[in-house]
N, C-alpha and C positions, 0 to 999 in steps of 0.2 A: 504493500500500500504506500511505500517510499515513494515512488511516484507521483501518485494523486495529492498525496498530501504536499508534494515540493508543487504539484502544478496550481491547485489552491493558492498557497502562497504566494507564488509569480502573478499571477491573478489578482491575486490586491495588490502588490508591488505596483503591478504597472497600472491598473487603476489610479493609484495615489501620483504616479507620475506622469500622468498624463490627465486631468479632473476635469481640463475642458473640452473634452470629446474629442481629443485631437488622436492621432496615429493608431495606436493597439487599442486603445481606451473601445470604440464605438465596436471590436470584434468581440472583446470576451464578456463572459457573463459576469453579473453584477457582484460587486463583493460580497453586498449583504448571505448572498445566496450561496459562495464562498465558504461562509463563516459556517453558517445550515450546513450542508456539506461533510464540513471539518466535525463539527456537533455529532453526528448520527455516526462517524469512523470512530468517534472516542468515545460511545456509549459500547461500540463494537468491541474497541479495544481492551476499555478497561473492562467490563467481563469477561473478557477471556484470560485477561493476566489476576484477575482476583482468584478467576476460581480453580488456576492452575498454575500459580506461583503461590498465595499467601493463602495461610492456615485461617479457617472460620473462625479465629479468636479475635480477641483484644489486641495482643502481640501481634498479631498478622495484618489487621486494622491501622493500626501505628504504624508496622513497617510499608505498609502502601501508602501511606498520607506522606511519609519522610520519603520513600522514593521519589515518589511524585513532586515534593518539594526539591528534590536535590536535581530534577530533570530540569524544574523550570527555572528557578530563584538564581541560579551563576550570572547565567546569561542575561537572564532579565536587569541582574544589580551592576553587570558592565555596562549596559545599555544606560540605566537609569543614572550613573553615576556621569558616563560622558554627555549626558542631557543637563546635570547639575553643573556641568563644570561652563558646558556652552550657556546656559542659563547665566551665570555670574557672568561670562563676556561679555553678555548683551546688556546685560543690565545698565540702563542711563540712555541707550539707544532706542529710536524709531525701529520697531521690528512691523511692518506691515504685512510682512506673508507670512506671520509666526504668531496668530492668536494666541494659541495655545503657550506660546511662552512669553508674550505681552503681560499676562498679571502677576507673574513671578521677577519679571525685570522691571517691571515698573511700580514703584511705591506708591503709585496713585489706588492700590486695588487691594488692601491691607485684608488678609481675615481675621475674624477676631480668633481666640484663643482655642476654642473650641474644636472649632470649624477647622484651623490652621492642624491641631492634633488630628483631626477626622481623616482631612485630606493627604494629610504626611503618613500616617499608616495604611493609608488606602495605596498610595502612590508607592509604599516599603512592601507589602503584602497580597496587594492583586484585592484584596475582597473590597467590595464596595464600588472599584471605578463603576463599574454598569449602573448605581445608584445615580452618576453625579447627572448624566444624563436629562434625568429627572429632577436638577435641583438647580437650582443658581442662586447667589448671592447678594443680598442686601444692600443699603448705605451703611448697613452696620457692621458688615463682614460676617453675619448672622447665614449662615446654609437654609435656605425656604422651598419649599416644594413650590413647584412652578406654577400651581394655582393659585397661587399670591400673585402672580404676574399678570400678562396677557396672555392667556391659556392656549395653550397652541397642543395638539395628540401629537404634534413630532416633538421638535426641539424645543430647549428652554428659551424664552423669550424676556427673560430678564438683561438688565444691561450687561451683567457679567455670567454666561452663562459658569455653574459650576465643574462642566466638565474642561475646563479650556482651562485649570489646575493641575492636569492629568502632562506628568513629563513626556511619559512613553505611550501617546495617544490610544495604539494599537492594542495595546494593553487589559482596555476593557472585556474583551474576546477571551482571554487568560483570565480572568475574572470569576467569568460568568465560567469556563471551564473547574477553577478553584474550587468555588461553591460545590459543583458538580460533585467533585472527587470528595469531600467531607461526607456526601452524604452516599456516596457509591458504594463505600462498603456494605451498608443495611439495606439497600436498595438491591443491586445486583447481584446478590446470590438468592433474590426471593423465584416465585413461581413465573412464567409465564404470563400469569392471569393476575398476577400482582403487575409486573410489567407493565401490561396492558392497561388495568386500572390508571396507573399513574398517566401514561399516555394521554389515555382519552382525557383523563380531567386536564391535561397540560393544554390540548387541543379545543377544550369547553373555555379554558382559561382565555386561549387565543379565538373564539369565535366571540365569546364577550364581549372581549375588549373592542375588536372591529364594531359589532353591532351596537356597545356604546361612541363610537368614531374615532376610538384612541386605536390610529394607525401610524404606520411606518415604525424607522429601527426602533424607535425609545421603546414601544411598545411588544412588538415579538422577537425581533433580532436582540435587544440590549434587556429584555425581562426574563429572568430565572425563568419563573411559571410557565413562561410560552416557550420555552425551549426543552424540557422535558421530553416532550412529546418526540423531540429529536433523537436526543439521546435514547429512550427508551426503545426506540426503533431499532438502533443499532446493538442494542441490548439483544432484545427478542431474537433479532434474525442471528445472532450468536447462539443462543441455546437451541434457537432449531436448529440451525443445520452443525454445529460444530461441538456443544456440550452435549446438549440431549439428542444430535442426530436422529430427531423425531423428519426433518426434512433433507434430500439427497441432491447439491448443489454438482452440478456434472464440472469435472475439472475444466475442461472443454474451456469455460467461461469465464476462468482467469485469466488469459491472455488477448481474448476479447474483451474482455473488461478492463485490463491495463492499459489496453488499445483506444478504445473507443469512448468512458469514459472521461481522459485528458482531452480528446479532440470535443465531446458535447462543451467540455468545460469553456476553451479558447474558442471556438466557432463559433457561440452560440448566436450574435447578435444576426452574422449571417442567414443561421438556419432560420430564425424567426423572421428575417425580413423576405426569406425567400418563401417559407410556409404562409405568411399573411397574406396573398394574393387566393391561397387555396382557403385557408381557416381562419381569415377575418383577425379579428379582437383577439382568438380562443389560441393565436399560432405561440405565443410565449409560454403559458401555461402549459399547453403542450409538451414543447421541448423541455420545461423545466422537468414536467414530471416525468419524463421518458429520462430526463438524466439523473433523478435522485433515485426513480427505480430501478436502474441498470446499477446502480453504485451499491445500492440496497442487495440487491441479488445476486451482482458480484464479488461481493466481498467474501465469502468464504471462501471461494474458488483463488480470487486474488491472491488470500492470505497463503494460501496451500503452494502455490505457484510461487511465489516471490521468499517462501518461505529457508532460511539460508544464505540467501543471497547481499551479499557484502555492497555490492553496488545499491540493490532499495533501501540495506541497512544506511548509506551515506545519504540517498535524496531525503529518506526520514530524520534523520539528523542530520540536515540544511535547511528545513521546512521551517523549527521553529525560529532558528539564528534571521533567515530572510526577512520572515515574519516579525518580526521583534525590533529587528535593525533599522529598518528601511526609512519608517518614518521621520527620525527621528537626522537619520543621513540626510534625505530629500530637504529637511527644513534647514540643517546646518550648510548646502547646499543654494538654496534659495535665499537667505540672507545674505551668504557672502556673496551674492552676485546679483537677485534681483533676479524677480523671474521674468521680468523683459528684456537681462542683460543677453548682447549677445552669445555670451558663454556659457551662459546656461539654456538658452537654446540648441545653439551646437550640440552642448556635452550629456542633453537629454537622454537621446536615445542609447545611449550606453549606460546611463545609471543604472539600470537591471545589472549591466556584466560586473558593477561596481560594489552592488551588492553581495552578489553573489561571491564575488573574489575574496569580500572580509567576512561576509560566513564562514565559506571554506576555513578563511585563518581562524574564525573564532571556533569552530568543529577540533578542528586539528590543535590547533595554539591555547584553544582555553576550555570547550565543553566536555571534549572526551578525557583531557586530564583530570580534571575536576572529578566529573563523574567517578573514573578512575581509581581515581585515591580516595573517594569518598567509602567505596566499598572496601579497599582494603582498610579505615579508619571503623567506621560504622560495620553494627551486624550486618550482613546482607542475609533473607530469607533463605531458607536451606534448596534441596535442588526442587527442580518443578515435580508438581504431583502428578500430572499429566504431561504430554508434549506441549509447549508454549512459549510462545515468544519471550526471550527476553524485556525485562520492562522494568 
């Protein structure tokens, strides 16, 4: 699934580097949908490494919450640390394509005490960004839910919204993944029908919200509740066809599925714009759903196929460094030069390869050491109980 998950990734990248429709931007599919996506592989995933790497205790509970922290928090706190340090440069400066770091460099946008502790552990620990979304700040640096403002179902319409505190924007998506895993343990070794359960109410949660008009990200992309239903998907379709092999997934369909879900992912604006002459309005929804259920049905197949192999082992560990990196490059990027500078024009379309270059270094140079020495320092879970991926 090394693959998908790096083609994902490149997917927002180049989204984020291209915002106004220009070049790749108008062929691939939308991030939001990206992120979905990414959601329904890690409900796959972590059931398969819970209930065939860690023991049904306490201890084994632990050990998968510290894995899982030791996979994400390195990389994340290099990132976060080179966003502090470019934060203090800019500080006293005009940054106009750097919202997001305007109310940290400029004293004009003070939080009060509170707020400033809420934000600084959200921004140290992942939990909470996907909240800020939903909140923006005061005259008094007081954090208010955005019905105090002009009420808007997407974004906060306050003057300072609160998400634009968030160093490592991207961040929020790991968040909302965090959450996830605290509760994955008591969650993913339940029934089927437990599963299921949770789903459909995830799914009630998000027909709500539409039918009361809270749409777009804040709403089901950036809400715990309406993403459930994501992840439980990827759960389920793991105990059928891979724990409980109640369902027989033909190997066949791994390799067509490695194939063909990357291309639904980057083609897709084409496909919709060539199916709307045949299916009208209905040609997006379409494609979408023809691409999340080929990803849905082939991932067991994927996993079998890809299973060993050192090269998907490397595109999955590039997937979160890109992910993680990019933003945060793109804006240090964009201030030093201005995004009407001609240099940053030019040196556009190679930002991808620019990414991708100091992943590599940070896989090789920082994550897999870390990782590394983390397991010879810390217990690592004893061997697998079953056959299972490393995780």
């Amino acid at each position: 699934m090394g693959l998908i998950r790096l083609t994902l990734a490149m997917t927002v990248l180049l989204v984020h580097c291209w915002p106004q429709a220009q070049r790749l931007h108008p062929v691939l599919i939308d991030a939001r949908f990206s992120v979905e996506l990414f959601f329904i592989i890690s409900g796959f995933f972590m059931t398969l490494v819970l209930n065939t790497k860690y023991p049904d205790t306490a201890k084994g509970a632990l050990l998968f919450l510290r894995n899982r922290a030791v996979r994400l928090f390195p990389t994340y706190w290099l990132v976060l640390l080179a966003s502090i340090v470019w934060i203090a440069l800019l500080r006293g400066f005009h940054v106009p394509y750097a919202k997001m770091y305007v109310v940290w460099a400029d004293p004009r946008w003070p939080l009060n005490a509170l707020s400033a502790l809420l934000v600084g552990f959200s921004n140290l620990f992942f939990l909470g960004q996907d909240a800020l979304f939903q909140l923006g700040v005061d005259a008094s640096g007081a954090l208010r839910y955005h019905g105090a403002f002009n009420f808007h179902p997407g974004m906060t319409m306050s003057q300072v919204p609160a998400y634009w505190y968030l160093m490592v924007p991207p961040a929020w998506s790991v968040a909302l993944e965090s959450s996830f895993y605290l509760v994955a343990p008591f969650l993913l070794r339940r029934r089927i029908r437990v599963l299921a359960g949770v789903a459909a109410l995830s799914l009630a949660v998000r027909i709500a919200l539409f039918a009361m008009g809270l749409q777009g990200d804040t709403w089901d992309t950036r809400f715990l509740p309406s993403n459930f239903v994501l992840f439980c998907t990827g759960a389920i379709i793991c105990r059928l066809a891979i724990l409980d092999q109640r369902v027989r997934i033909p190997q066949a369909l791994g390799p067509w599925g490695m194939a063909l879900v990357p291309l639904l992912i980057a083609l897709h604006v084409p496909l919709v714009n060539g199916l709307e002459r045949i299916l009208g309005a209905a040609a997006e929804p379409m494609v979408l759903a023809v691409t999340f259920a080929l990803l849905i049905v082939c991932m067991p197949a994927i996993v079998r196929t890809t299973k060993g192999s050192k090269l998907d082992r490397l595109f999955a560990d590039l997937a979160y460094p890109v992910f993680i990196t990019h933003h945060t490059l793109l804006i240090m990027l964009r201030v030093a030069f201005g995004r009407d500078h001609w240099i940053w024009q030019a040196f556009t379309p190679y930002v991808p390869l620019l990414v991708v270059g100091i992943s590599l270094g940070v896989v090789f140079g920082f994550y897999r050491p870390v990782y590394a020495w983390s397991l010879r320092v810390l217990d690592r879970p004893g061997k697998a109980l079953v056959a299972g991926p490393t995780a």
